[in-house]
N, CA, C and O atoms as a GROMACS GRO file, in nm:
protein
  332
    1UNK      N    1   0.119   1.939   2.462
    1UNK     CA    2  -0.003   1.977   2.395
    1UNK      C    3  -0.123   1.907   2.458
    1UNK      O    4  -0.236   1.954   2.449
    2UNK      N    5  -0.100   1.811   2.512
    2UNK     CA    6  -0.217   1.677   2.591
    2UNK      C    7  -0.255   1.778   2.665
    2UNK      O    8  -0.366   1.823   2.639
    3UNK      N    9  -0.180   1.842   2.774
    3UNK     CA   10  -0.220   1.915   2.910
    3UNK      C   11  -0.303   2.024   2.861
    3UNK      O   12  -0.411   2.065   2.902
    4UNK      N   13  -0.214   2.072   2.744
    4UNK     CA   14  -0.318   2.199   2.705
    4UNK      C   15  -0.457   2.228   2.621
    4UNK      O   16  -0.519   2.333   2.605
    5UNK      N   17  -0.479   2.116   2.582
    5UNK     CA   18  -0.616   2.042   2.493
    5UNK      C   19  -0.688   2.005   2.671
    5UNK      O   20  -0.800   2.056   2.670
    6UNK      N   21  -0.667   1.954   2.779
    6UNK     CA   22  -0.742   1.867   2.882
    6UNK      C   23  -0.754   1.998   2.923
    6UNK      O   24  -0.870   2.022   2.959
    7UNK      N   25  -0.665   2.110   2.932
    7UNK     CA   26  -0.720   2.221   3.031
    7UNK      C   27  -0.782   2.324   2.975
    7UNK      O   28  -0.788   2.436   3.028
    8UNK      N   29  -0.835   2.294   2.859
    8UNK     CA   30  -0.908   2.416   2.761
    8UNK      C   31  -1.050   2.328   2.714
    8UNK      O   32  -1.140   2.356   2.635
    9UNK      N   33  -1.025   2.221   2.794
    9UNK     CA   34  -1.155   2.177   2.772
    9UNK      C   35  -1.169   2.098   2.595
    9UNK      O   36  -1.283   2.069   2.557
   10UNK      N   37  -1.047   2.070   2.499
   10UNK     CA   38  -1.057   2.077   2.407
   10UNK      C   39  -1.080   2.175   2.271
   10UNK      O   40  -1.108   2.139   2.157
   11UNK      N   41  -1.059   2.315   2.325
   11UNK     CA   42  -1.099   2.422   2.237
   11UNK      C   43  -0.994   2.485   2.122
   11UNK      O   44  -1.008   2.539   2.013
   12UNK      N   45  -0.837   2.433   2.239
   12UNK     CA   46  -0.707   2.422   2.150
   12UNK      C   47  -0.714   2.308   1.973
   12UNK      O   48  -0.680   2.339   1.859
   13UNK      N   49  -0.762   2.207   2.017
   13UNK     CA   50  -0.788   2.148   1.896
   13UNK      C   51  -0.900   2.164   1.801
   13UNK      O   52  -0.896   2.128   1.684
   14UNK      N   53  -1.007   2.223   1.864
   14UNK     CA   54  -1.114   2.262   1.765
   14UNK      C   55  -1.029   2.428   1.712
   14UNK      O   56  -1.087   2.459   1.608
   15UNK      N   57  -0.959   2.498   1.733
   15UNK     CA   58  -0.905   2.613   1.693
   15UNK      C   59  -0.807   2.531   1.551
   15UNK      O   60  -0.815   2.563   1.432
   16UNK      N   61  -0.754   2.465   1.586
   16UNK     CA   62  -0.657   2.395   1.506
   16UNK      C   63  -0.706   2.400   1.412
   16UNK      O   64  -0.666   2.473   1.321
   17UNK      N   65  -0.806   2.324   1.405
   17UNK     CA   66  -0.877   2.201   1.318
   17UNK      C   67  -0.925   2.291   1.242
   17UNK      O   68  -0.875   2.278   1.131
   18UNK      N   69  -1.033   2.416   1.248
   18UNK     CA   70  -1.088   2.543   1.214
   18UNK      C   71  -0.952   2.648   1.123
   18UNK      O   72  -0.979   2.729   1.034
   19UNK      N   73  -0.806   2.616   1.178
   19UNK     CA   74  -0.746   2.705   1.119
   19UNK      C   75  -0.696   2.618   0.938
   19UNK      O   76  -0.673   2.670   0.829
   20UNK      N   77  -0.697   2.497   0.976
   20UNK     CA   78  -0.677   2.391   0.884
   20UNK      C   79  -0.767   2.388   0.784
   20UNK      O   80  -0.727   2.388   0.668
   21UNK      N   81  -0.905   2.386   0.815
   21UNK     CA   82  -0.983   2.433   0.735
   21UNK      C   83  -1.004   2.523   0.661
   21UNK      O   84  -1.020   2.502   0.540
   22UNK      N   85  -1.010   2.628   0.706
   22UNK     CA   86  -0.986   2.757   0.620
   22UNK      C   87  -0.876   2.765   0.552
   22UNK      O   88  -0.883   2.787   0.431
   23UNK      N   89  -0.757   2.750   0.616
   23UNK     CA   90  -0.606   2.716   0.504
   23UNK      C   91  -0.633   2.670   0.357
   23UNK      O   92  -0.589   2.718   0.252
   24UNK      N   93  -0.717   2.561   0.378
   24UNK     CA   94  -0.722   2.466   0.326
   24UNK      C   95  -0.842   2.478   0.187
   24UNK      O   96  -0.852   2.428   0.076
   25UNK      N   97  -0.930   2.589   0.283
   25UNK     CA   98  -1.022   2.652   0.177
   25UNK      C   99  -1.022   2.723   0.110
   25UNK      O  100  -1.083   2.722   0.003
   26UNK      N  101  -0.906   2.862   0.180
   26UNK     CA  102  -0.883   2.949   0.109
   26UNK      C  103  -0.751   2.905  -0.031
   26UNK      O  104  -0.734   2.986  -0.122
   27UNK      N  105  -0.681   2.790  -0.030
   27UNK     CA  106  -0.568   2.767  -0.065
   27UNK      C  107  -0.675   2.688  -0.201
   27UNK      O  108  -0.661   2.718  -0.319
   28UNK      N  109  -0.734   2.630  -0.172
   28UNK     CA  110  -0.835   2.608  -0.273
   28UNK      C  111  -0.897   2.691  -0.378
   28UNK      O  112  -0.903   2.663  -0.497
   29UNK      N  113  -0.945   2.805  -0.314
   29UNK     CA  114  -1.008   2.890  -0.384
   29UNK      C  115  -0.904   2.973  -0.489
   29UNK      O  116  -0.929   3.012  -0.603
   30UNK      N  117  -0.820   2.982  -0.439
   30UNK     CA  118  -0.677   3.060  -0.495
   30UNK      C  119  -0.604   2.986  -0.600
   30UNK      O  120  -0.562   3.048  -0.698
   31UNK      N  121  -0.580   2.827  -0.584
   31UNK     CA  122  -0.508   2.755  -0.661
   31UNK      C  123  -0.587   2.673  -0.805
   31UNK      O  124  -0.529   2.623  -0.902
   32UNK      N  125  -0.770   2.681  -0.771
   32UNK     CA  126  -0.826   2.562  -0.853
   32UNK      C  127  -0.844   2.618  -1.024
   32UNK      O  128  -0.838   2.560  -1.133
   33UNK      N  129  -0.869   2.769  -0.980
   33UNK     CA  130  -0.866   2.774  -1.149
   33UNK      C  131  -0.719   2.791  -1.251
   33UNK      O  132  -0.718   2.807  -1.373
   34UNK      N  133  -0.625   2.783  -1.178
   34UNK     CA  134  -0.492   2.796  -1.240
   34UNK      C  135  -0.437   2.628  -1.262
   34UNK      O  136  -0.357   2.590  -1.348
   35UNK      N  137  -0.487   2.565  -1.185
   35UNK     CA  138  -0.456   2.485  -1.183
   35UNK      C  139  -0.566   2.400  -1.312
   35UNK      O  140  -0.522   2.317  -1.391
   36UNK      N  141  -0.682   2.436  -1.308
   36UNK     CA  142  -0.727   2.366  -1.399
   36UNK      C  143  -0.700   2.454  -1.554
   36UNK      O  144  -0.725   2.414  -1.668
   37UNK      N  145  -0.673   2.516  -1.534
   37UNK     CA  146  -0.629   2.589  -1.649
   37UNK      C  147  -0.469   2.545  -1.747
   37UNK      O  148  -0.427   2.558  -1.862
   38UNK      N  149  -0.427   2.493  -1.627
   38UNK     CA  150  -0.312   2.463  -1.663
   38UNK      C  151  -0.278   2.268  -1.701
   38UNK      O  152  -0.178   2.219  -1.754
   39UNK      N  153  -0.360   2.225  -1.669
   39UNK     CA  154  -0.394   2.090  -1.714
   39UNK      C  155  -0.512   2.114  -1.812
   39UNK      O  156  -0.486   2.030  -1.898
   40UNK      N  157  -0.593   2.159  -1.843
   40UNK     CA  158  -0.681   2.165  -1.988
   40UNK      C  159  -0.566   2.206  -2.085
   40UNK      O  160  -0.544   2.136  -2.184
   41UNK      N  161  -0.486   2.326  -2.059
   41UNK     CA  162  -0.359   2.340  -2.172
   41UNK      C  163  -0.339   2.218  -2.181
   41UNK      O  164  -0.420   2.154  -2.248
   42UNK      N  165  -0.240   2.155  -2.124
   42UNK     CA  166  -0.172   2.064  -2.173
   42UNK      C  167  -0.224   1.937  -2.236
   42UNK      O  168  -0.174   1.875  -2.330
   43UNK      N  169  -0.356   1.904  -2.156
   43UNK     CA  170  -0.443   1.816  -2.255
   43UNK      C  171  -0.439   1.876  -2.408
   43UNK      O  172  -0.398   1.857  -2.523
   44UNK      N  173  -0.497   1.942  -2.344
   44UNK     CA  174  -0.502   2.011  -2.544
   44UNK      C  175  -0.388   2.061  -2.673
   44UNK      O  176  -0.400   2.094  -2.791
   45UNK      N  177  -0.265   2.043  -2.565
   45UNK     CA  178  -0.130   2.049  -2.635
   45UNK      C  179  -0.113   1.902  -2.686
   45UNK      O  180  -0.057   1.882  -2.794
   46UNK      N  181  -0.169   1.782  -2.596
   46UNK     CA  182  -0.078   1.659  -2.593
   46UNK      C  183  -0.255   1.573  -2.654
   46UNK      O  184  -0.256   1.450  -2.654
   47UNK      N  185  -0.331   1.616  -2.679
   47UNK     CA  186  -0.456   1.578  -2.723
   47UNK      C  187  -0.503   1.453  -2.762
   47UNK      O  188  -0.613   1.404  -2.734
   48UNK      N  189  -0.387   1.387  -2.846
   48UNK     CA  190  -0.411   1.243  -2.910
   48UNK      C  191  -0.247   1.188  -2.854
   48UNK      O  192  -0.217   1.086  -2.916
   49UNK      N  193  -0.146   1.227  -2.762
   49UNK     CA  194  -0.069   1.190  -2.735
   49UNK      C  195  -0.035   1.172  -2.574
   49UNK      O  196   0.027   1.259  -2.512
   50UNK      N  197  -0.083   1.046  -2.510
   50UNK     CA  198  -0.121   1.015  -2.375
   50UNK      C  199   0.060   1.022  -2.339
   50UNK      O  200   0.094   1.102  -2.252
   51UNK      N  201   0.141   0.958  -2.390
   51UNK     CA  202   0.265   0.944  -2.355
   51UNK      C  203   0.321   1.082  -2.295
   51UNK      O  204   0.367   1.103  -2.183
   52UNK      N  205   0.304   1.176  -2.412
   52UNK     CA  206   0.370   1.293  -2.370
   52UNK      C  207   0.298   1.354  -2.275
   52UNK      O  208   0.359   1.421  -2.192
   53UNK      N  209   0.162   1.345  -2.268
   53UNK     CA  210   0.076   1.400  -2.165
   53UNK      C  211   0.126   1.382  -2.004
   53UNK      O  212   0.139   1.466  -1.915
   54UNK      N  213   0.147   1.239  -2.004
   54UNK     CA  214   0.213   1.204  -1.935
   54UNK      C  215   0.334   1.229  -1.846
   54UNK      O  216   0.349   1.278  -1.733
   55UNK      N  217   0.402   1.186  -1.923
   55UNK     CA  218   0.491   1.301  -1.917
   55UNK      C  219   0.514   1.458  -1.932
   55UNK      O  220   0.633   1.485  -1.911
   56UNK      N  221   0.455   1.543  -1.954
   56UNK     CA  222   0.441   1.654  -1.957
   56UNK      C  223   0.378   1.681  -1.803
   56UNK      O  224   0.475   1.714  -1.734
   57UNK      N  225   0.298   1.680  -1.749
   57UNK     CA  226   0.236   1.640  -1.653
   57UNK      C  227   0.387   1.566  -1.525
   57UNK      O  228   0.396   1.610  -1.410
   58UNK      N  229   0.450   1.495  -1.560
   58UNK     CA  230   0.483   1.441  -1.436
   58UNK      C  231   0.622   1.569  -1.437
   58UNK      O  232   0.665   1.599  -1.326
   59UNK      N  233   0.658   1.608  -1.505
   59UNK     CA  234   0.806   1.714  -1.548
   59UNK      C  235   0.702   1.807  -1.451
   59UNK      O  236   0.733   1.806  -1.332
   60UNK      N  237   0.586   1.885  -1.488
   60UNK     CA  238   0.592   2.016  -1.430
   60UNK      C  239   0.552   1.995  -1.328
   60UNK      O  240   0.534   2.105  -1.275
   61UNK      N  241   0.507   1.864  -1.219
   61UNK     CA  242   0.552   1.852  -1.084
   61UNK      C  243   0.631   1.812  -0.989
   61UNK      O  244   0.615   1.826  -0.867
   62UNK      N  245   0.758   1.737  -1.073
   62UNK     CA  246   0.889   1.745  -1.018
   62UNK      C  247   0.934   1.868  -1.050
   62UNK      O  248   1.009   1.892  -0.955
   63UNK      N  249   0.938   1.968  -1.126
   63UNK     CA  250   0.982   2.130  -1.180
   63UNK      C  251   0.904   2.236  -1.010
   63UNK      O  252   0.966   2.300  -0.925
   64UNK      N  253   0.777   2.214  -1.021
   64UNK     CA  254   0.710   2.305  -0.890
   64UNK      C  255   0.789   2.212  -0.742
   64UNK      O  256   0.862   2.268  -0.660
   65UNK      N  257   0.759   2.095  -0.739
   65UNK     CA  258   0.830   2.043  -0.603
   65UNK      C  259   0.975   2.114  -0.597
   65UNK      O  260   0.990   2.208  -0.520
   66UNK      N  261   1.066   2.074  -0.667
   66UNK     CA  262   1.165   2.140  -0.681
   66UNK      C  263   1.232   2.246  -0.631
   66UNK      O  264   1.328   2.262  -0.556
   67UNK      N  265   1.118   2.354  -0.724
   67UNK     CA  266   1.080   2.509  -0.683
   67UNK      C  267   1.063   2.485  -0.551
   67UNK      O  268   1.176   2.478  -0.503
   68UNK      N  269   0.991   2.471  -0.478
   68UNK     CA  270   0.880   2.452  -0.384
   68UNK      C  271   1.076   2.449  -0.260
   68UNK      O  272   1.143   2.536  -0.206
   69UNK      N  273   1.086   2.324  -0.271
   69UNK     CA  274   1.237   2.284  -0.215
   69UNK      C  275   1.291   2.376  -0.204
   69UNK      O  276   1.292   2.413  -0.087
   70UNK      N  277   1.368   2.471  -0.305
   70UNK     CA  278   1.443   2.517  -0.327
   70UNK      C  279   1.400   2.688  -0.267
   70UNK      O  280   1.485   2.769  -0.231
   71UNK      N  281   1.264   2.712  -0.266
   71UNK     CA  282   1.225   2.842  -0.244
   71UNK      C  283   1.234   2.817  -0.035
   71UNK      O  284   1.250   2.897   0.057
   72UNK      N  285   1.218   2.709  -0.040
   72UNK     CA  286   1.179   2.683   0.148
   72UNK      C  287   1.333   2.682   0.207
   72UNK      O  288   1.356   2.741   0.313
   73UNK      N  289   1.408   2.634   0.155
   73UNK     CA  290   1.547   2.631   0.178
   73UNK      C  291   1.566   2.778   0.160
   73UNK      O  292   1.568   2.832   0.271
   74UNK      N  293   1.582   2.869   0.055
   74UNK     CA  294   1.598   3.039   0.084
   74UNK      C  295   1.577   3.040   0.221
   74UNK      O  296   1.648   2.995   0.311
   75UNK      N  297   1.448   3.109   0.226
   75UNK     CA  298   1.424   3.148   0.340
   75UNK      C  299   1.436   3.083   0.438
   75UNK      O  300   1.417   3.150   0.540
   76UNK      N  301   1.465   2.951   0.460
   76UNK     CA  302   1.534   2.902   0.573
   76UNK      C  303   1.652   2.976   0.660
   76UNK      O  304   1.661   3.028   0.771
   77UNK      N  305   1.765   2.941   0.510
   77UNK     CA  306   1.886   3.010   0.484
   77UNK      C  307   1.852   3.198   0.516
   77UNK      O  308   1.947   3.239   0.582
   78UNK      N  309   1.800   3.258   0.503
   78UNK     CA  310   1.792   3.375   0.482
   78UNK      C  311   1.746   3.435   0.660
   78UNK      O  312   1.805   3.521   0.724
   79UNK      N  313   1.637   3.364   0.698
   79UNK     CA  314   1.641   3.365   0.848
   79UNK      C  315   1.697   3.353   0.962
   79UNK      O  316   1.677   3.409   1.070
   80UNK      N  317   1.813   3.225   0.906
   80UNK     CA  318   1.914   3.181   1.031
   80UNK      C  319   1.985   3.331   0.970
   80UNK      O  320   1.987   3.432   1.041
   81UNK      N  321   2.034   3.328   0.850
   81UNK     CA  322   2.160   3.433   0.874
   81UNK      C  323   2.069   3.572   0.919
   81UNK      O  324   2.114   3.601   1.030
   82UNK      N  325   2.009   3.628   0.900
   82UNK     CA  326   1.934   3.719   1.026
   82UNK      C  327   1.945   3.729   1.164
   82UNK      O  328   1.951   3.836   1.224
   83UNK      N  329   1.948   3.644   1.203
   83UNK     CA  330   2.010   3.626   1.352
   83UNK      C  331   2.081   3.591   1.358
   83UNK      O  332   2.132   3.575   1.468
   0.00000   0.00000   0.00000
């Protein structure tokens, strides 16, 4: 990647950097109101109860990581056996 950043003059990493950004913006724009939507619920489920908040909160992001794991492994699995 060194050789190919020195012989592009650096334009390979400003492409990068630009695709990261936008990823990063658009993944934003897509995720922030669900996401805040979904923590005002639970505040307001767990309202005067920090413990469960707490906990409620740490369950449904070991539950999405999980997911998350478990959905990347599929299609891992699902690609090799394709070829």
């Amino acid at each position: 990647m060194k050789r190919c950043c020195v012989a592009c003059g650096g334009r390979y990493q400003q492409l990068l950097s630009d695709c990261h950004q936008c990823y990063f913006q658009q993944r934003l724009t897509l995720l922030s109101a669900s996401v805040s939507s979904a923590i005002n619920d639970l505040v307001s489920r767990h309202s005067r109860d920090h413990c469960a908040l707490v906990s409620a909160l740490v369950c449904s992001r070991v539950i999405a990581t999980c997911s998350s794991v478990i959905v990347g492994r599929v299609i891992v699995m699902s690609s090799f056996m394709e070829h």
